[in-house]
C-alpha positions in Angstrom: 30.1 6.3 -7.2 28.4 4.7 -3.9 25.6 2.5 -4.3 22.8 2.8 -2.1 21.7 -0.1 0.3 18.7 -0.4 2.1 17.1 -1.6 5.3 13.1 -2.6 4.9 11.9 -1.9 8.6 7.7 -3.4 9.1 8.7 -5.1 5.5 5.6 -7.9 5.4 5.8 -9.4 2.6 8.1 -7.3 0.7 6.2 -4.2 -1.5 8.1 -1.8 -0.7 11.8 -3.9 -0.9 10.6 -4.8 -4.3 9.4 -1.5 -5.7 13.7 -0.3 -4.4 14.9 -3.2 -5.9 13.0 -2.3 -9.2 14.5 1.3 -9.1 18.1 0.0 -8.7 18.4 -0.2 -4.9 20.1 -3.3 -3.1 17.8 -4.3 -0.7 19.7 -6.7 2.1 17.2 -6.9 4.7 13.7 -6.9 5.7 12.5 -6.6 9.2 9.3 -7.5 10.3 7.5 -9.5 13.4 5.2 -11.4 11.1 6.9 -14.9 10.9 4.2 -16.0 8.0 6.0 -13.0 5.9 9.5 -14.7 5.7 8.7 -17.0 2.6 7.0 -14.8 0.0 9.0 -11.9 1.2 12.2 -13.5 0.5 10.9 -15.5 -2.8 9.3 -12.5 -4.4 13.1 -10.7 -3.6 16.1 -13.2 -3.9 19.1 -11.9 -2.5 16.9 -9.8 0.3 17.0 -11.8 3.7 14.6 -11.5 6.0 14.7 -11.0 10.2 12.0 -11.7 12.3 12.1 -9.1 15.2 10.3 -6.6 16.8 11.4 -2.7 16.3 10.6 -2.1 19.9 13.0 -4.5 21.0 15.5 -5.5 18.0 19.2 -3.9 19.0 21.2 -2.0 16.5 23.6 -4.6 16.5 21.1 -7.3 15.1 19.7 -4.2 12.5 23.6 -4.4 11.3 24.4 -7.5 11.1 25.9 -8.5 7.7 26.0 -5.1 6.7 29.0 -3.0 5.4 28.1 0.5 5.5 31.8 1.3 3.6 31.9 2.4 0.1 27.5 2.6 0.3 25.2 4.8 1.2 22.7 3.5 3.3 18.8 4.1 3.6 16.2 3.3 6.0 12.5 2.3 4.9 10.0 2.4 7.2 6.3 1.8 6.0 5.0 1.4 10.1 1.8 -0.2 10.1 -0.9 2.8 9.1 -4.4 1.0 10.4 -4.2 3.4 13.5 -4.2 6.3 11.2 -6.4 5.1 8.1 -10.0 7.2 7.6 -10.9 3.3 7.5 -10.4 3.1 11.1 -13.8 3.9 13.5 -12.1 4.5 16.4 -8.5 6.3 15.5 -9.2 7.6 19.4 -8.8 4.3 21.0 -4.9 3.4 22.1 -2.9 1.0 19.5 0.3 0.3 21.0 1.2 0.0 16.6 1.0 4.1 16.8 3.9 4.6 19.1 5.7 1.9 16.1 7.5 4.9 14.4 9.1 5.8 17.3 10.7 2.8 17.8 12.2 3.4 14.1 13.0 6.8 14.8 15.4 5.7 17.6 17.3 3.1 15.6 17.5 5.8 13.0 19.4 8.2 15.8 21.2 5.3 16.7 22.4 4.2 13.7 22.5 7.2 11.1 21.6 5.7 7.8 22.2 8.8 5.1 18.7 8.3 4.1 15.2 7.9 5.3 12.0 7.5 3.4 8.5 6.8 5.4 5.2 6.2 3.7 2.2 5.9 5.5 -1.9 7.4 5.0 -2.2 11.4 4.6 -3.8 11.1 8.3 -0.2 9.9 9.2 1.2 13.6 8.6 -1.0 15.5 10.4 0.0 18.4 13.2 -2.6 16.7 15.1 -0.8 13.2 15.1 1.7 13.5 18.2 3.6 10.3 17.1 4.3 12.4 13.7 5.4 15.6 15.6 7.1 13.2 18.1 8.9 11.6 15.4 9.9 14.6 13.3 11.3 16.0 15.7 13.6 12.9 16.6 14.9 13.2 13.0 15.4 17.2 12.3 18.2 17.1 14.9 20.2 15.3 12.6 17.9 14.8 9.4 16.6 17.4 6.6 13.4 16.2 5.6 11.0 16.9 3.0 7.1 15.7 3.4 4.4 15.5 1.0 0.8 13.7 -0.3 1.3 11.8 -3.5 -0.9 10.1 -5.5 0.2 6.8 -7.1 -1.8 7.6 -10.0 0.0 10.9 -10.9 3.5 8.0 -11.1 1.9 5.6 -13.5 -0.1 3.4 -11.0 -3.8 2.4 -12.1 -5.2 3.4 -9.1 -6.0 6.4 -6.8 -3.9 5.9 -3.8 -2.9 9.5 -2.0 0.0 8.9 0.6 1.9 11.1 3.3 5.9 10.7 1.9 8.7 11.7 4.5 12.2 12.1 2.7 15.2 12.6 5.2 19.0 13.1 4.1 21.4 13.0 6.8 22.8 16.7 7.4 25.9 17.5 5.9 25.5 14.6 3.4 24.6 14.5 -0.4 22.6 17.2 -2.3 19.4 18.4 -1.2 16.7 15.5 -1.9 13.2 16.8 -3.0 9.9 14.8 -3.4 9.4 13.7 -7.6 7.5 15.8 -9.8 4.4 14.0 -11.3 5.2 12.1 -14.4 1.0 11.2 -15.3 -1.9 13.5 -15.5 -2.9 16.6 -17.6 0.0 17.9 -19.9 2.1 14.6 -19.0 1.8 11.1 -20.1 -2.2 9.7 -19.6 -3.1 8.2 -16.1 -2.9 4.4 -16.9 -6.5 3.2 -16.2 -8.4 0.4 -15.3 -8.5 -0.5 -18.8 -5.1 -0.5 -19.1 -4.6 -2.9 -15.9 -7.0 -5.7 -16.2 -9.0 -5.4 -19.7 -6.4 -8.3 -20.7 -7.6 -10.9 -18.4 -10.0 -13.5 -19.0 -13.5 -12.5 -19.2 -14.8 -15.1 -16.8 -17.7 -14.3 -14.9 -18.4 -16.9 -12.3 -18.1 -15.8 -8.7 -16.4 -19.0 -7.9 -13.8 -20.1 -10.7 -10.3 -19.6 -9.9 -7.9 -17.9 -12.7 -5.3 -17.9 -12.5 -3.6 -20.7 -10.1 -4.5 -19.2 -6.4 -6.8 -16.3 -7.6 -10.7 -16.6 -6.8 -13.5 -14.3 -6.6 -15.6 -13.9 -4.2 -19.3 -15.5 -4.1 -22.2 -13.3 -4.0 -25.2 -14.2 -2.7 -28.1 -14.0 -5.3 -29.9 -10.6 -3.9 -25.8 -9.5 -4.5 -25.6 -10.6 -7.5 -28.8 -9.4 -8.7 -27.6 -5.7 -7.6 -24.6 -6.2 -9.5 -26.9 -7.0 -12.5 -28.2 -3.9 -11.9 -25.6 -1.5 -11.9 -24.5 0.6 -15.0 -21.6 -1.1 -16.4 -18.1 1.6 -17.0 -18.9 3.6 -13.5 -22.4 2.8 -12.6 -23.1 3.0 -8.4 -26.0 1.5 -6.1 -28.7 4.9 -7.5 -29.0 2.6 -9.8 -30.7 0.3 -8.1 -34.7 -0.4 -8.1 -36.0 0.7 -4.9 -37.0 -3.1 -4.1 -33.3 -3.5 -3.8 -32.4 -0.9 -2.3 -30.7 -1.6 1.7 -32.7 -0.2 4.2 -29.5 1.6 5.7 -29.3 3.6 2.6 -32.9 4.1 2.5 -32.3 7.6 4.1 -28.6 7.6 4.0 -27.1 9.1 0.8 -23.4 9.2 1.0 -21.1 6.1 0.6 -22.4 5.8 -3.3 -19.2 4.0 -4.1 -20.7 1.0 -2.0 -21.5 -1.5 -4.5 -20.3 0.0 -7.4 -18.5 -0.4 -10.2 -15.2 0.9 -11.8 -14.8 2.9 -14.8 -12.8 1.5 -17.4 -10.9 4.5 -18.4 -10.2 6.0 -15.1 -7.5 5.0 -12.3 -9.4 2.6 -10.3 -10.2 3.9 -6.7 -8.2 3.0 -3.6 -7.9 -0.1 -3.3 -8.5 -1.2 0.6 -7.8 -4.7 2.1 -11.3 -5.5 1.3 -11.4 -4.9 -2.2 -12.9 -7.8 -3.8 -16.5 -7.0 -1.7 -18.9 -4.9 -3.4 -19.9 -4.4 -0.3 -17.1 -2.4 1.1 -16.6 0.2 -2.0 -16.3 0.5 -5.6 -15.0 -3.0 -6.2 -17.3 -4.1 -9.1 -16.1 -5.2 -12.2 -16.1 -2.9 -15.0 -18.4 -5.1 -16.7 -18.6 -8.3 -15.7 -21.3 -9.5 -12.8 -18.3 -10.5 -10.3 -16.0 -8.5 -8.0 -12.1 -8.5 -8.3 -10.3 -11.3 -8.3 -8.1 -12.4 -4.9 -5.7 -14.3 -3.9 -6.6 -17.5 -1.4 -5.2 -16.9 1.5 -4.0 -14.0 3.4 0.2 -14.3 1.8 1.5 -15.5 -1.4 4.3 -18.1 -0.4 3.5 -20.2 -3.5 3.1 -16.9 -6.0 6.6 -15.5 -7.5 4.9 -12.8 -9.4 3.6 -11.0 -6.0 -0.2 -11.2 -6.9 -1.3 -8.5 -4.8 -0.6 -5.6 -8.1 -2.4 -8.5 -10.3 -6.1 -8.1 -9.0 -8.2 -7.8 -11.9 
């Protein structure tokens, strides 16, 4: 039986070569134009090697290098940089040069062939609206049968709500027909793991300041913060439940964004977690229980971390 190989195209520091690898998939490279990537992407996946170029201008040739498409089955991974197309993103209006990314990937892809494809980006991504995702499907169902979907990490086993577009290609011709995976949590299936289930084991340190473990920190409130935090109804509680004296003067008349400054609920998938989620400030990033928001890592990568920290937040 062929074994499948992969290619991680926009890899960083290597979540979605180690999630493949963890499912059984030999991961050989990772492409990406972020130098600062190379050394936790290659510690926290031994055997993966990693190439600093740019998909606009890296040549097939330097995509192949090293690897022997003979007796494998070979699949492309292309997680393009989705900030253009968040809801997070103000301005999704303004040009960003990183939208016109998964075109760059859909050429290699017509160049090359790979058997398989698999894209993951925001829901926004998918769109009929987007024309870099009408652009790009349509460089692929020449060739490609694709299948396209939202899935939510929770309804897989993940503690968290994260709903993400999935694109699925299988060269034509090739293989059996591929289809999207049914849901293995939720009602009638096994329980969504919760927030419980994640991080209840962890220390129950509440100092905005101490670090636990090595590299991990949380981040220091001011004392009017803090004293919100107080505030809020532990297991689910939100900013209503502030006095009035606390109360921000841009929500004075403003009642949506309740999740601002709230807390999680312990048995519940914790909610998306953005790249500013250990600020109570920027969501429902409060501690179950504790006065304190998440824990981080210091520093932006993870060179000195083998575990890859960023699933460890607690």
């Amino acid at each position: 039986m062929k074994k499948i190989i992969a290619i991680d195209f926009f890899c960083g520091a290597g979540g979605a070569t180690h999630g493949l690898r963890k499912a059984g998939i030999k991961v050989l490279k990772g492409i990406d134009i972020d130098q600062n990537a190379k050394e936790t992407y290659e510690r926290n996946n031994p055997g993966s090697k990693f190439l600093l170029a740019d998909v606009q201008t890296v040549t097939e040739a330097s995509v192949m290098k090293g690897i022997k498409r003979k007796g494998n089955v070979l699949l492309f991974v292309g997680c393009a940089p989705c900030q253009p197309f968040s809801l997070q993103n103000r301005y999704p209006k303004r040009s960003d040069e990183r939208k016109s990314l998964i075109l760059s990937f859909g050429r290699l892809i017509t160049k090359i062939k790979p058997e398989y494809i698999f894209v993951e980006n925001v829901p926004r991504f998918g769109k009929e609206k987007n024309y870099f995702f009408r652009k790009f499907r349509k460089m692929l169902t020449k060739k490609y049968a694709i299948q396209t979907g939202i899935m939510d990490a929770k309804d897989y086993g993940v503690p968290q709500n994260r709903k993400r577009f999935v694109l699925l290609g299988r060269l034509k011709g090739f293989g059996n027909k591929i289809a999207l995976p049914s849901a293995t949590h939720g009602e009638g299936l096994i329980p969504y793991v919760t927030a419980r289930d994640a991080i209840s084991g962890y220390p129950r340190f509440s100092s905005p300041t101490l670090i636990f473990p090595s590299n991990h920190v949380t981040q220091k409130l001011g004392a009017k913060n803090l004293l919100r935090l107080k505030f809020v109804r532990k297991n689910g509680g939100s900013r209503s439940d502030f006095p009035a004296y606390l109360v921000l003067k841009c929500h004075e008349k403003h009642h949506g964004h309740k999740d601002v400054y709230g807390r999680m609920a312990w048995d519940h998938p914790a909610p998306t977690l953005t790249c500013r989620c250990t600020s109570i400030t920027n969501g429902r990033f409060g501690h179950p229980a504790l006065p304190r928001p998440l824990i981080r890592c210091k520093g932006t990568l993870l060179a000195s971390c083998k575990r890859g920290c960023p699933v460890r937040q607690g």
